[in-house]
N, C-alpha and C positions, 0 to 999 in steps of 0.2 A: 484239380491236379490231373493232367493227362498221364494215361498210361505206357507206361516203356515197355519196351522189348529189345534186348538188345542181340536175340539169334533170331530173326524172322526167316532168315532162311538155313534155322539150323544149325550143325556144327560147317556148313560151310566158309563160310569166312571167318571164325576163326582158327581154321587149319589153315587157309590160304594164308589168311594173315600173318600168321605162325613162321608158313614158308617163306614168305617175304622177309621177313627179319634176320631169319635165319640166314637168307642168302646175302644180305646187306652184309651180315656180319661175319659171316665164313668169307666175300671177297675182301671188305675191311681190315680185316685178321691180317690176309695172303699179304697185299697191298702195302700195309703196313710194317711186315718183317720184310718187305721187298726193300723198302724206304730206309729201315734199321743198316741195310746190309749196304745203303748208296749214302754219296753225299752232294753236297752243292744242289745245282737244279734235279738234277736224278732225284735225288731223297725229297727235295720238294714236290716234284709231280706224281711219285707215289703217293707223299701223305694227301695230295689235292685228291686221285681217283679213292682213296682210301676214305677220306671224309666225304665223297661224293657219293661212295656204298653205302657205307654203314647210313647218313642222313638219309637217303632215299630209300632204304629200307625200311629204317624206322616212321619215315612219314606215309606210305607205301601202306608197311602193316596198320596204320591207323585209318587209315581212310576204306581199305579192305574190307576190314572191320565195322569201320560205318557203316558198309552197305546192308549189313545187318540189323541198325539201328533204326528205329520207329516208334512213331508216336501214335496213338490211338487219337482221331478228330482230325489232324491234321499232315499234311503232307511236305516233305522236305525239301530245302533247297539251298545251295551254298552259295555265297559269295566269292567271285573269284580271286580277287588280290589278296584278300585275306588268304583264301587258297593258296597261293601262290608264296605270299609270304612265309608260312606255315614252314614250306617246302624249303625255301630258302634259311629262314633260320633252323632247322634241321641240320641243312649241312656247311652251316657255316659254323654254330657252335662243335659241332663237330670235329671240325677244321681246328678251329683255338683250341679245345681238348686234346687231339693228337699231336698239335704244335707246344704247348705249354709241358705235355709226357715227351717226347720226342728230343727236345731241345734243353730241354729240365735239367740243372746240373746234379739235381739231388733228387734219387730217386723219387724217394716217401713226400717228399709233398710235393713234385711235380705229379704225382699219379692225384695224390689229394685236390690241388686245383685243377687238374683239368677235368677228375669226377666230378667235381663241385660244377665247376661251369656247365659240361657237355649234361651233365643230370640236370639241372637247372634252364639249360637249352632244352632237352627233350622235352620239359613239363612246357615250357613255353611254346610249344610247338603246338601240342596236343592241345594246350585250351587255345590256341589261337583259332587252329581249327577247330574246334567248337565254337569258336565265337561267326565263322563263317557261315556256320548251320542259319538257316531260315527258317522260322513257323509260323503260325497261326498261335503264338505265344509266347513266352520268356522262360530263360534256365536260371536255376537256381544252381549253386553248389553249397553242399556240407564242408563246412571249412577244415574238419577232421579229417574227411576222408581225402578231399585234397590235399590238404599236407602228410598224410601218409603215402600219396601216389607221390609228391616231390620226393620222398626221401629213400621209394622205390625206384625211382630214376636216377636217383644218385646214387647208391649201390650199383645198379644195373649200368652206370657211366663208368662206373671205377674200376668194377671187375672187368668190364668189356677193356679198360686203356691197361689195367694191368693183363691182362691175358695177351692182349695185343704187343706188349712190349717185352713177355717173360715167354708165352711158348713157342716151340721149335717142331717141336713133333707135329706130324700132319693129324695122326687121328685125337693127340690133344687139342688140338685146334677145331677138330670136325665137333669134337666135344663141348669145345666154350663155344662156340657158334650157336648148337642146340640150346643152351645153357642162357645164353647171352638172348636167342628169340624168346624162349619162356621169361625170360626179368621184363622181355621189354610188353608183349603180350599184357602180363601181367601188372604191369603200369600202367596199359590203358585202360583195363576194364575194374581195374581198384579207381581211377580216376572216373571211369561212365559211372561205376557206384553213388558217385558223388554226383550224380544229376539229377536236378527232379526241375519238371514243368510246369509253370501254372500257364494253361490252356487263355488262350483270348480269340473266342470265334472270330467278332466284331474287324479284326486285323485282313484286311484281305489283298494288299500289295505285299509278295513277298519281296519279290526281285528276286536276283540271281541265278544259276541255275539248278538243274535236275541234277541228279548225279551220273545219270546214262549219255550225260551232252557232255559233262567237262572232267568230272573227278574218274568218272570208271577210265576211258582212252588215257588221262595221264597218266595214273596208276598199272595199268596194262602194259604202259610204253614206259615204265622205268620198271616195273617188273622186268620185262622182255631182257632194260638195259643191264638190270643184273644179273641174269642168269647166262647172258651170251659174254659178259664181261667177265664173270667167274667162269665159265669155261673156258675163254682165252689166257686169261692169268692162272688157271691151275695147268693148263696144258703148255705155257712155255716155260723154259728151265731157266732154274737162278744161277747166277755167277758161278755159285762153287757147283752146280750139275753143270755149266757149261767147263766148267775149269775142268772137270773130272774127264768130260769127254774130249779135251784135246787132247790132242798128238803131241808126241815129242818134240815133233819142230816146230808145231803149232806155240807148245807153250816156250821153250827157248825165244820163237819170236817174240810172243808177247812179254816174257820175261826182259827181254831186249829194249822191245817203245817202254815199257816201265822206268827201264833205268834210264832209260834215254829225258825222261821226262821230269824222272826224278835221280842227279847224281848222286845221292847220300845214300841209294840204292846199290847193293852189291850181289847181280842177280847169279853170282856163282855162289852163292851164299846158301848151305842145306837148309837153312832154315826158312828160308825165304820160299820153296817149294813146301814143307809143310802148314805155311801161315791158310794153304788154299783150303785146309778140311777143318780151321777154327772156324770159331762162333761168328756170325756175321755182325753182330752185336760188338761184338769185346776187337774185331781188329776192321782196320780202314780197306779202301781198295787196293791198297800196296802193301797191305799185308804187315803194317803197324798196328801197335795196339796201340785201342782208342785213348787208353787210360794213363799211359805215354807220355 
């Protein structure tokens, strides 16, 4: 049996990796109530950059994290489409998860299937990328411990789609983001628990690569991509900040193309000027409620 190490270089990478998630899931969060508050293609290309965070954070933090990972005898190496794949079902289940809560006509089990899925996507993720790992031997897994990392990722899928769908507040939000990196953190290395090696000198093609040729620059470069993207998405204003900050004639105008586009509209209507400070949730862009 070779030896593990899963901090070779310390608490480094799992703080980075830490940040990584977190950041996936603080822009996923934004992203997502952005998507709540739009409809048609608008609300779809939220939920896409939405599942393209949170997926890329969480495969992000796991790979981070690898670089942490070592084996005593032998030296590591990944397989790239595996790689690749990894990355892609990341954020594709993702995608179905915040599509199934999103579009879900009933709460309680739209949040139910799409943690089931999007949990069940993460755990898929994670051992896929382990299956890219190359050595100088074969992984085992503890089948116990593996099914407790699944059923940690599906909590850690559920709470992420119900927080995504239920908070409003920003520093509630800055909250489940922390919250949401510690489940997911905590899902890979209850899953590396469940690793052991039986060492095979004799093996000496590994293929694939180093992690300094292909996994560190991806990882770097979808890092980079969330942190410049959660700074552009926290720094422009939603509907109801930009509604706040128009003028009078500004919004008369726009009150005007409204009804112009919708007759059933009566934008001398006082209540039609208060629909702008409800919930983005509970009313449309014309300031109907959803539930209507």
């Amino acid at each position: 049996m070779g030896t593990l190490n899963h901090f070779s270089f310390g608490w480094l990478t799992p703080v980075l990796s830490y940040a990584m998630a977190c950041a996936g899931a603080a822009l996923g969060l934004r992203c997502t109530l952005r998507g709540l508050a739009a409809t048609g293609a608008t609300r779809r290309n939220w939920l896409l950059t939405a599942a393209a965070a949170i997926g890329s954070g969480i495969w992000t933090m796991h790979f981070v994290a690898m670089f942490g990972f070592a084996v005593d005898g032998t030296e590591l190496r990944y397989n790239v489409p595996l790689t690749v794949l990894s990355l892609l079902v990341a954020v594709l289940v993702t995608g179905l998860g915040l599509t199934v809560v999103c579009y879900g006509r009933h709460r309680g089990l739209a949040l139910l299937g799409g943690g089931v899925t999007t949990g069940v996507g993460v755990a898929a993720m994670h051992y896929l990328g382990m299956a890219a790992v190359r050595m100088h031997g074969a992984l085992r897994y503890d089948a116990g411990t593996v099914a407790l990392s699944v059923l940690v990722a599906v909590g850690a899928a559920t709470a992420a789609l119900w927080a995504a769908v239920t908070i409003r507040n920003v520093y509630a939000a800055a909250a489940a983001s922390l919250g949401m990196g510690l489940a997911v953190s905590c899902m890979h290395y209850i899953g590396m628990a469940a690793v052991h090696v039986q060492l095979d000198p004799a093996r000496t093609d590994l293929g694939g690569v180093s992690p300094m040729e292909f996994v560190f620059p991806l990882a770097v470069g979808l890092g980079s991509f969330l942190f410049l993207a959660s700074a552009f998405v926290a720094l422009s204003p939603t509907a109801q900040e930009r509604a706040g900050e128009l003028s009078a004639e500004e919004l008369d105008a726009e009150e005007f193309s409204v009804a112009a586009a919708r007759p059933d509209v009566d934008p001398s209507d006082p209540a039609l000027a208060d629909r702008y400070d409800a919930d983005p949730y509970d009313v449309d862009q014309y300031g109907h409620d959803r539930a209507a």
